[in-house]
N, C-alpha and C positions, 0 to 999 in steps of 0.2 A: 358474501362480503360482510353484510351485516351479524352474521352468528361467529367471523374473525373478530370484530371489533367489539361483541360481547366478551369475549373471552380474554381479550387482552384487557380489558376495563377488569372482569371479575379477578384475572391473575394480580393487575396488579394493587387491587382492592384485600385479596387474599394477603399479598406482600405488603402492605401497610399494617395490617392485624397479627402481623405473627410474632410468636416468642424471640427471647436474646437466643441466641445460638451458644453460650457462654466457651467458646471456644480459641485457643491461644494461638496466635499466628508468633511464631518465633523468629527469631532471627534467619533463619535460614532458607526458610518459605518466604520470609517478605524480600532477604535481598534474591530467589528468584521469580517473584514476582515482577520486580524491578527489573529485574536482565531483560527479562518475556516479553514486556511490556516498549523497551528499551528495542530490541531486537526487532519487533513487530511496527516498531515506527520506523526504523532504520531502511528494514527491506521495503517499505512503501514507496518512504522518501528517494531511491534507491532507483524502484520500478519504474517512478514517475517520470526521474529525471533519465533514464536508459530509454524511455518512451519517447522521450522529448528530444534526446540527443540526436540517437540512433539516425532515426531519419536525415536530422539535419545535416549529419555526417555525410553518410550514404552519396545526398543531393549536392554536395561542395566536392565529393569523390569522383561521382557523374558526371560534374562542371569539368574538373580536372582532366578526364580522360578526354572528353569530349574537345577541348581544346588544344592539348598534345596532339587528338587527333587529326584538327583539322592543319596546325601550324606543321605536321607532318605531312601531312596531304599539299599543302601548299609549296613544301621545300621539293616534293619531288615534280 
């Protein structure tokens, strides 16, 4: 543990000391950067709420049959 938490100390000691990268990010790479970025929050927010639903779904489906079944079981 303690020879991980060197090394992320000396990386980002190393990234505070370094040169400009003098490099052009143009139009085309920054709008898909955006998309990527865009995309990547999308499918999260996405996952989280299909995680959230799903079930809840599911359990009011459960409720349903289970009722049907039993007001059919009572009708015969």
């Amino acid at each position: 543990m303690n020879r991980a938490v060197a090394y992320i100390i000396l990386s980002g000691i190393a990234l505070m000391f370094s040169a400009k990268a003098l490099a052009y990010v143009g139009p085309a790479l920054g709008l898909g950067i955006v998309g990527t970025v865009v995309a990547v929050i999308a499918v999260s927010l996405l996952s989280i709420f299909a995680f959230v639903v799903i079930p809840i779904r599911r359990m009011f489906r459960n409720k349903k049959k289970k009722t049907k079944k039993e007001a059919s079981d009572l009708q015969r």
